[in-house]
C-alpha positions in Angstrom: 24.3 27.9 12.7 21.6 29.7 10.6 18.6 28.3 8.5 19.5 28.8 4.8 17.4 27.1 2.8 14.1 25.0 2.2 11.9 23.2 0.1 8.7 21.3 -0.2 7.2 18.3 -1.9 4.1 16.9 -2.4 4.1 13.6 -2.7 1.8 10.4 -3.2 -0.4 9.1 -1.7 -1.5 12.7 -0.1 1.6 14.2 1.7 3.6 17.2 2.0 7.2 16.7 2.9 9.8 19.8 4.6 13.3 19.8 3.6 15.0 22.4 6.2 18.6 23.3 5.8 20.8 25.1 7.8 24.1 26.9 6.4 26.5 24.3 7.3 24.6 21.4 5.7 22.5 19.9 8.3 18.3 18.5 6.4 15.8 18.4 9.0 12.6 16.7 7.7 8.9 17.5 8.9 5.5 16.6 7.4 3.1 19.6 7.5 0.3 18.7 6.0 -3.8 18.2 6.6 -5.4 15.7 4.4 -6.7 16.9 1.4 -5.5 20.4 2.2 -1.9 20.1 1.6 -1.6 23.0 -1.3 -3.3 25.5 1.4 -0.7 24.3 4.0 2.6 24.5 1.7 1.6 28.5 1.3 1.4 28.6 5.0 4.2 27.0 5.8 6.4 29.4 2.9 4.5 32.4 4.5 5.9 31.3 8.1 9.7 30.1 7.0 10.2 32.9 4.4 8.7 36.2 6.9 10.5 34.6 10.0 13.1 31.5 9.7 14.9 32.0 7.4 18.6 33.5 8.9 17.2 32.2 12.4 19.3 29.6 14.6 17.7 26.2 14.4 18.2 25.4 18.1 15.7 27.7 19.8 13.0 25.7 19.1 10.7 27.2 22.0 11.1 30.7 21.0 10.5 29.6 17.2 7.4 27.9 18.2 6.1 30.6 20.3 6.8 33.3 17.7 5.5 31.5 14.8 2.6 31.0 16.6 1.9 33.6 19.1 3.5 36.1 16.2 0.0 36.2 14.7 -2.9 38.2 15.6 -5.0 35.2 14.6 -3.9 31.8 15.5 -5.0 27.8 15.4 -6.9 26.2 13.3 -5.8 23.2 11.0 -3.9 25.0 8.4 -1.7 27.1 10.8 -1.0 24.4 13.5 -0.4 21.7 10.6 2.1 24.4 8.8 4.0 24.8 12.3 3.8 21.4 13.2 5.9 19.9 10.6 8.5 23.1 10.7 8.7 22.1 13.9 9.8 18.4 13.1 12.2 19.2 11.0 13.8 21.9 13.9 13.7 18.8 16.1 15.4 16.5 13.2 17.9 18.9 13.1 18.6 19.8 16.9 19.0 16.2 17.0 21.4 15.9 14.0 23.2 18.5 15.7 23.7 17.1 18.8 24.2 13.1 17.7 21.1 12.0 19.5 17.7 11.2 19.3 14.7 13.8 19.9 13.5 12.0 22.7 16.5 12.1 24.4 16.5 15.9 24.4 12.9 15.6 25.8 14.3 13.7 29.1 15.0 10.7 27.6 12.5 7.7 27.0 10.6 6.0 29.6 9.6 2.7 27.4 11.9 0.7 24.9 9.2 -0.1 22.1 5.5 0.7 21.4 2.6 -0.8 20.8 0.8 0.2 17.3 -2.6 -1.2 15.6 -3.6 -1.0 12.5 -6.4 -0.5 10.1 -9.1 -2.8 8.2 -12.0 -2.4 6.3 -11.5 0.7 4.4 -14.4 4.0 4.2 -17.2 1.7 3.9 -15.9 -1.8 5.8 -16.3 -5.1 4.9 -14.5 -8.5 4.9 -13.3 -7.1 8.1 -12.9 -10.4 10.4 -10.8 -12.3 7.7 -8.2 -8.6 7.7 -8.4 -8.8 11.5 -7.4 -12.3 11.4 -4.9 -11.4 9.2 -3.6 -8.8 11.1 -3.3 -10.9 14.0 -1.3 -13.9 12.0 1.2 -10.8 11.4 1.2 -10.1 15.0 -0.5 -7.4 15.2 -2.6 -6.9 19.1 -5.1 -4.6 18.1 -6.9 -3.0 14.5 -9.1 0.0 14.2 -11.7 0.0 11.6 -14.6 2.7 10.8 -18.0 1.7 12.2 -20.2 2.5 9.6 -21.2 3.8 6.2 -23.1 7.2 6.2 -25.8 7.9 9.3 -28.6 10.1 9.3 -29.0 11.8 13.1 -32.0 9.2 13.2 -31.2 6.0 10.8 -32.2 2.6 10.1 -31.3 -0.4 13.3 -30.7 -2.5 10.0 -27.2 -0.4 9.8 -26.8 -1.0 13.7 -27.3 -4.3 12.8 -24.7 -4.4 10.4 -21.9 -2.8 13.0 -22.7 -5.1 15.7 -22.2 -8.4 13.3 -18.9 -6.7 11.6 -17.9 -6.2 14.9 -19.0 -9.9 16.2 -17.4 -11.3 13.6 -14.1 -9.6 14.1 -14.3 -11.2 18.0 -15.1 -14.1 16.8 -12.0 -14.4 14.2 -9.5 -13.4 16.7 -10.5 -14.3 20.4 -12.0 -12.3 23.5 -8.5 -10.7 24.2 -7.9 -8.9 20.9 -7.9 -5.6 20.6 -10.8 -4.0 18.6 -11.1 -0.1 18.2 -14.3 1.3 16.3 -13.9 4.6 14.4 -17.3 6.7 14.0 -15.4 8.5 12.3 -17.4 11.9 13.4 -19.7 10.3 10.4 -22.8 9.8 13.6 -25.1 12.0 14.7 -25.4 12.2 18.9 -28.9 9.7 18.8 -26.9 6.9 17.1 -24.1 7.2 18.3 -25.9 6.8 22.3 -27.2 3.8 20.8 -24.4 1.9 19.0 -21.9 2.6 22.3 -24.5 1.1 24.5 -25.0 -2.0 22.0 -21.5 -2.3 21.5 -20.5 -2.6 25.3 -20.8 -6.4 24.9 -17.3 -6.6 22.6 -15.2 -5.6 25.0 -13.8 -2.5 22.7 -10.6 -0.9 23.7 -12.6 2.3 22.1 -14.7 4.2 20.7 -12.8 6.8 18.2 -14.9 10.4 17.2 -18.0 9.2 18.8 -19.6 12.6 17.5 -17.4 15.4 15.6 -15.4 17.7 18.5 -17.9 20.4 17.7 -20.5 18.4 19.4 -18.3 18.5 22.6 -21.0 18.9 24.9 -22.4 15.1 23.2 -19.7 13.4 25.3 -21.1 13.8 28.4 -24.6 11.5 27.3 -22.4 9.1 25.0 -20.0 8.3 28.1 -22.6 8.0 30.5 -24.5 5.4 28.0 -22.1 2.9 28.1 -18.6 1.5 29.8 -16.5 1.6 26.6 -13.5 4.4 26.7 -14.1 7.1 24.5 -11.4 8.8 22.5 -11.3 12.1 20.4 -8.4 14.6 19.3 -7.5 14.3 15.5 -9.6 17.5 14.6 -7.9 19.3 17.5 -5.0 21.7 17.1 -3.3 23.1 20.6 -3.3 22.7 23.7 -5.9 25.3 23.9 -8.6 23.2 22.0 -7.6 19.9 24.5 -7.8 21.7 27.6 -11.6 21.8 27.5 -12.2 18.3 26.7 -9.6 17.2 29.5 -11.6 19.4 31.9 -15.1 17.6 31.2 -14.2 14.3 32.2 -15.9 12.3 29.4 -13.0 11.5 27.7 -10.3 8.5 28.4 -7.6 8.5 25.5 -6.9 11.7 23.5 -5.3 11.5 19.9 -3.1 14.6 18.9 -2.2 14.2 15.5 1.7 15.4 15.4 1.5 17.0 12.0 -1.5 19.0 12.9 -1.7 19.9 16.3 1.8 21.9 16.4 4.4 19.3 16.3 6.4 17.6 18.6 6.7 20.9 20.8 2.9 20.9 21.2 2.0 17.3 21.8 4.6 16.6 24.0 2.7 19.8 26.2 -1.0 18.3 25.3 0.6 14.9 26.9 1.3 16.4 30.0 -1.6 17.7 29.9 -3.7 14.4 30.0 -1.7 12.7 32.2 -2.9 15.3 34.9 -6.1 14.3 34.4 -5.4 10.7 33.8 -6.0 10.3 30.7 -4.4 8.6 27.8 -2.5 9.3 25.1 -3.1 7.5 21.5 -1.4 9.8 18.5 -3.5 10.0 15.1 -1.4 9.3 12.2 -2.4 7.9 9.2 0.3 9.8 7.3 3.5 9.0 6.6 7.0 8.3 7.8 8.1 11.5 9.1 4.9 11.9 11.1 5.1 8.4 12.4 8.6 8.8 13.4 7.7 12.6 15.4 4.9 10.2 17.5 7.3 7.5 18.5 9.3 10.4 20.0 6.4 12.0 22.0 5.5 8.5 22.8 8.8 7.4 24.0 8.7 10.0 26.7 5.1 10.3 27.8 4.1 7.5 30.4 0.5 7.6 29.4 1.0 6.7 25.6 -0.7 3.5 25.2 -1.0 2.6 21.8 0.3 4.2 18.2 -1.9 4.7 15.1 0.2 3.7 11.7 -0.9 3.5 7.8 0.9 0.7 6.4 -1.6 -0.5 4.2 -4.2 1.5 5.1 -6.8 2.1 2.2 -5.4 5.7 1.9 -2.0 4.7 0.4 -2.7 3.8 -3.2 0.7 3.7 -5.0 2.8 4.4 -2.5 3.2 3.5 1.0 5.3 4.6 4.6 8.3 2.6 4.0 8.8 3.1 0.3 10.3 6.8 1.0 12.6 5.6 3.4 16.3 4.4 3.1 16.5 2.5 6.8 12.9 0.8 6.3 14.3 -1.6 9.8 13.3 1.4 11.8 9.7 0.4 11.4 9.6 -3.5 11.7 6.6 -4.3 13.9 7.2 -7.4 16.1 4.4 -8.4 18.2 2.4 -5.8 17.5 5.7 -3.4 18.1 7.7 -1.1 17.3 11.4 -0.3 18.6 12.1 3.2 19.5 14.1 5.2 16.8 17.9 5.6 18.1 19.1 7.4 15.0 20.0 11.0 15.5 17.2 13.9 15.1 13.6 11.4 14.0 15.8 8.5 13.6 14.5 8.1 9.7 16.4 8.8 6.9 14.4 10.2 3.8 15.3 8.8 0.1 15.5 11.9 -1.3 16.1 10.6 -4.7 12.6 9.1 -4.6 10.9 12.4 -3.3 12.1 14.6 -5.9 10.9 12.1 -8.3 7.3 11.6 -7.3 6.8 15.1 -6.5 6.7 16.0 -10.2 3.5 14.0 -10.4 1.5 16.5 -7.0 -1.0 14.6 -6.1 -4.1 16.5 -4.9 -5.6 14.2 -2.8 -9.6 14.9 -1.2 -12.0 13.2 0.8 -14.6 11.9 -0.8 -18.3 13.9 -0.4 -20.7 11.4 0.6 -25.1 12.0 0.4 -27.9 10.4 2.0 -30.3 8.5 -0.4 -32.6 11.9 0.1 -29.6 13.9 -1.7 -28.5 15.7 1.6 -25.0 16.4 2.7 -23.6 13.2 4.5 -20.8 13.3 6.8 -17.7 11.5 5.9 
């Protein structure tokens, strides 16, 4: 069995879907793609299937991985990793289509039946958020992230502390001293605030704190985990293994967040999971994307004993027009009970694509960016 063929689509609301064929007829899918670079990421991902995969047998996934990465003199970063990442979910998809069984059970086989996933409120700059949370909860839902606050200066006003701590009250208020609450910062605050609204925010009972400061700022952990009791998580802007290892050997962090279409796939995260469980930490996978990416977590997370809890988009603020379940044909696979999710049992990801529906909207390429926020003095502000 040989790779023969692929394509790529970009679709709404801001993804980039893989279509991988081998020469006897087997798709796999994947979803390279970073937000809002997904053009530069289709070029890399041509550049690494057409000078290498193409002709190659699908199964070695390993040796693929290593040579599409390790092939290069320079390697990481966000384009590269997100450009092997979803190659290597569709290799998966199709190893598992191969062999009649789901990815996780060619990982060792699951260690949990179903998942627990959260998800979002409030949008960039949140409001109304206790009447979503409630909502949320009514649906079932155990838990809901939302961002913490509009743009911060390094030094800003306690009137915008102010206004996290009574979103935040309010939210606890709606839905009882049990429910789960996460609070992204988004890497939107600047080391002095972001010491101070952990410490204020201790009394909430938060499972955590998401970005406290940007990964750059690494060294920041060590004062923002020391100022307060809340567990800190980070990972979403990091790529391999490589980048991880670091921030598992500080100590300042409790849940890491691989996202699987960025941080080289299924074959990477499943290695970055490891990983933290040596140092006892959890695992919580980013994914605000779509099906595909959402369907490579529940397969890492199905065989790692320290996932905890799954990120998903349905209805998050990024999905105008079209949402995760519209591009797929068996939308049951993603029915949340109780704030759960079955694992996949389908062959390969367990999702079948309507390809009908992805040709069709990729004739209208979306180019999707985040927006570019300033300060009320005109200076850059981070989003």
């Amino acid at each position: 069995m040989k790779i023969k063929s692929y394509e790529l689509f970009e679709v709404p609301p801001r993804w980039l879907f893989l279509k991988l064929e081998t020469d006897n007829g087997i798709v796999g899918w994947g979803e390279p793609v970073l937000e809002g670079r997904a053009s530069t990421v289709k070029a890399a991902v041509k550049e690494l299937i057409e000078n290498y995969l193409i002709g190659k047998n699908p199964l070695d996934i390993e040796d693929h991985w290593n040579v599409m990465y390790r092939g290069g003199f320079y390697r990481g970063g966000g384009i590269m990793m997100s450009a092997l990442a979803g190659i290597d979910q569709a290799l998966w998809d199709i190893k598992g289509k191969y062999l009649n069984q789901p990815v996780y059970e060619l990982m060792g086989g699951k260690c949990r039946d179903k998942m627990k996933v959260y998800s979002w409120i409030g949008g960039d700059r949140p409001n109304d958020v206790a009447m979503a949370a409630k909502e949320k909860q009514d649906q079932g839902f155990q838990a809901i992230k939302m961002n913490a606050t509009e743009e911060l200066q390094f030094i800003d006003s306690y009137e915008k502390v102010d206004q996290v701590l009574e979103r935040v009250d309010a939210i606890r208020k709606a839905t009882g001293k049990y429910f789960g609450i996460a609070v992204d910062f988004h890497g939107r605050v600047h080391k002095p605030m972001a010491k101070l609204l952990a410490k204020k925010l201790e009394p909430y009972d938060l499972m955590f704190i998401e970005e406290p400061v940007l990964c750059e700022n690494k060294e920041s952990f060590r004062d923002i985990a020391n100022s307060c009791s809340i567990p800190l998580a980070t990972g979403e802007r990091l790529f391999s293994r490589w980048d991880f290892k670091e921030i598992l050997n500080s100590g300042y962090i409790d849940i890491i967040q691989p996202d699987l279409s960025h941080a080289g796939g299924i074959t990477e995260v499943k290695k970055i999971a490891a990983m933290a469980e040596a140092y006892d930490v959890a695992l919580a996978p980013h994914c605000p994307l779509g099906p595909i990416a959402l369907a490579s977590c529940l397969h890492v997370d199905a065989t790692s004993y320290n996932a905890v809890i799954q990120e998903q988009s349905m209805g998050i603020h990024y999905n105008q027009g079209k949402d995760v379940l519209d591009y797929l044909i068996n939308k049951e696979v993603f029915e949340f009970k109780e704030g759960m999710v079955d694992i996949l049992t389908g062959p390969g990801l367990g999702v079948d694509i309507n390809e009908e529906l992805v040709r069709e909207l990729s004739k209208q390429e979306h180019n999707w960016k985040n927006p570019i926020w300033r300060h009320k003095d005109g200076s850059f502000a981070e989003w």
